[in-house]
C-alpha positions as a printed Julia matrix, in Angstrom:
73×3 Matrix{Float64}:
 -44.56  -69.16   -1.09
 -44.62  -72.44   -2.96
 -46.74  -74.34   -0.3
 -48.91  -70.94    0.2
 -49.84  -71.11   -3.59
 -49.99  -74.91   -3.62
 -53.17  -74.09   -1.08
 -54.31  -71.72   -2.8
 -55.11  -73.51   -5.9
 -55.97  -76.2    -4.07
 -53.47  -79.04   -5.22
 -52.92  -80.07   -1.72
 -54.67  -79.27    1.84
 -51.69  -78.38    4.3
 -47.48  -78.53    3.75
 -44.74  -77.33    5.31
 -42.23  -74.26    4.48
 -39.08  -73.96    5.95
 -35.8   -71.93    5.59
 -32.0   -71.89    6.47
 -29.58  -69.02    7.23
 -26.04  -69.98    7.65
 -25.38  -67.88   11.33
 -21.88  -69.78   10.96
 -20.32  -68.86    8.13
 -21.27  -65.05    8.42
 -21.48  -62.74   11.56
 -24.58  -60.26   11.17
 -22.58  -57.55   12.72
 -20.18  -57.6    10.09
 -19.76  -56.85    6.19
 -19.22  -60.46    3.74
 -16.2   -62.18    4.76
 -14.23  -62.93    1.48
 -12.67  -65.16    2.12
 -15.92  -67.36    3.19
 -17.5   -66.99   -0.22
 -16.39  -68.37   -3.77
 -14.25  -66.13   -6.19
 -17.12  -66.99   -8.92
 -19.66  -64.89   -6.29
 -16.95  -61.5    -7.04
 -16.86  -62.33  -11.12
 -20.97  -62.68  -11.11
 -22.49  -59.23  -11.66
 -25.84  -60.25  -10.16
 -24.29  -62.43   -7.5
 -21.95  -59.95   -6.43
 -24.99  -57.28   -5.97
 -26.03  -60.22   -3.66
 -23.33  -59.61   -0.95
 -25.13  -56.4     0.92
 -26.0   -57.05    4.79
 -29.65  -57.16    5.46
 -28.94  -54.57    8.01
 -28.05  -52.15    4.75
 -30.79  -53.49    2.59
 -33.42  -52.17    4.92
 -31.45  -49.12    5.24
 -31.96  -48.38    1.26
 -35.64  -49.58    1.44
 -36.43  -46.55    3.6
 -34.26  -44.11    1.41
 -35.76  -45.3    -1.75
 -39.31  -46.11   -1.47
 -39.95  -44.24    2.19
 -41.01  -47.64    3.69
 -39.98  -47.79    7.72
 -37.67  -49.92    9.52
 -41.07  -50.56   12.04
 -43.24  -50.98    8.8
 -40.09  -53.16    6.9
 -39.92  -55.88   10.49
C-alpha cells in the first residue's frame, strides 16, 4: 500500500512491496497454538481479537456483509 501510494503521488517511479507469514510457527489447519504466542497477546484486548484463523475470518465476512468466499479470494 505504501509503495502503491508512494506512485501515486508521484514521490518515486517504481518500489518494491513484500510480505512474510510465519508457515512455521502456526499450522493453517489448526486454531492459535498457545503456547507459540506471548502471554501479553491473551492480556491485550485488541491483540487477543487478533488470534482468529483466516479460514474463520472469511467465514464471518460472508455472514456479516454477504461478500463470497469466490468474491473474498
Amino acid at each position: 500500500m505504501n509503495v502503491a501510494q508512494q506512485i501515486h503521488s508521484n514521490q518515486i517511479e517504481i518500489g518494491i512491496g513484500g510480505g512474510v507469514e510465519s508457515m512455521s510457527m502456526f499450522a493453517m489447519t489448526n486454531m492459535v497454538d498457545p503456547a507459540a504466542v506471548s502471554e501479553q497477546v491473551f492480556e491485550h484486548p485488541i491483540a487477543n481479537k487478533c488470534l482468529m484463523p483466516m479460514g474463520i475470518t472469511s467465514e464471518n465476512v460472508v455472514a456479516k456483509y454477504g461478500i463470497t468466499r469466490a468474491q473474498q479470494d
